[in-house]
N, C-alpha and C positions, 0 to 999 in steps of 0.2 A: 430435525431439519426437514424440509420439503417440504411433501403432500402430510407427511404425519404431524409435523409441527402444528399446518393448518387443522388438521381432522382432531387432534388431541388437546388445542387452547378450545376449540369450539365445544368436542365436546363435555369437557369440563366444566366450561360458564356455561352451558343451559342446561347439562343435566347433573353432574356431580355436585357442584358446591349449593345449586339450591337444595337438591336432595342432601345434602349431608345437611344445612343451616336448618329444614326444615324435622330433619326428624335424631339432631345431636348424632352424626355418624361420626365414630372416630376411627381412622384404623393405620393398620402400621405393618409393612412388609418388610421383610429383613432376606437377602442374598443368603441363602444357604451354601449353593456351589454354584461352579461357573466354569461353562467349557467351552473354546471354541472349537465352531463346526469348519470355519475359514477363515484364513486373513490375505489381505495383500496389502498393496502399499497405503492405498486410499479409504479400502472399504472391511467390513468385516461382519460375517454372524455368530454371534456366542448365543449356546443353551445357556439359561439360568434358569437355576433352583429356587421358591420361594416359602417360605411362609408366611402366613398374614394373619392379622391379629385385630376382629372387630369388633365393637361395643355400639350400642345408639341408646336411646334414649326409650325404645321400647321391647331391646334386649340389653341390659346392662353387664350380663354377662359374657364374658370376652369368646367369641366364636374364634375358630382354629381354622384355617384351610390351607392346605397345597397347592402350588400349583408351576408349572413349569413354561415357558418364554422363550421363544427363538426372536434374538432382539437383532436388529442390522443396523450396524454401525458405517457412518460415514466421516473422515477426515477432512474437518474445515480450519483451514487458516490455523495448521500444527493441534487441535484440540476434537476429540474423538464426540461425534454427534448421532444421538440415535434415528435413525429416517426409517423404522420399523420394530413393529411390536409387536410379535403373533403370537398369543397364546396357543400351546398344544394338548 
């Protein structure tokens, strides 16, 4: 939702998917844990835990990486919307 909605379709279509179409990127992040740091009625930040899982076309073998996310969450219209992504 918001400013991130906008910053995160932009940067997607100009640089992820042509970079993934042009060099076969596949990859896959799976929620490990997940903890919140706050909540109230509206808004919310939770830690999460990741792993990610990558392959392309000029490393076919699946790379591993960690990594962890202070995501902020906003409540629109009863359904919980992310309006922030910070990796830590």
């Amino acid at each position: 939702t918001g400013g991130f909605l906008t910053y995160d379709s932009q940067f997607a279509d100009q640089f992820v998917a042509p970079a993934a179409k042009k060099k076969y990127i596949h990859s896959v992040a799976s929620v490990v844990r997940a903890a919140t740091i706050d909540a109230h009625a509206n808004s919310a930040h939770v830690l999460i835990f990741l792993n990610q899982t990558t392959t392309s076309r000029e490393n076919p073998e699946p790379t591993q990486s960690a990594s962890s996310v202070n995501v902020g969450l906003t409540k629109i219209e009863g359904a919980w919307r992310i309006s922030s992504f910070d990796p830590i």
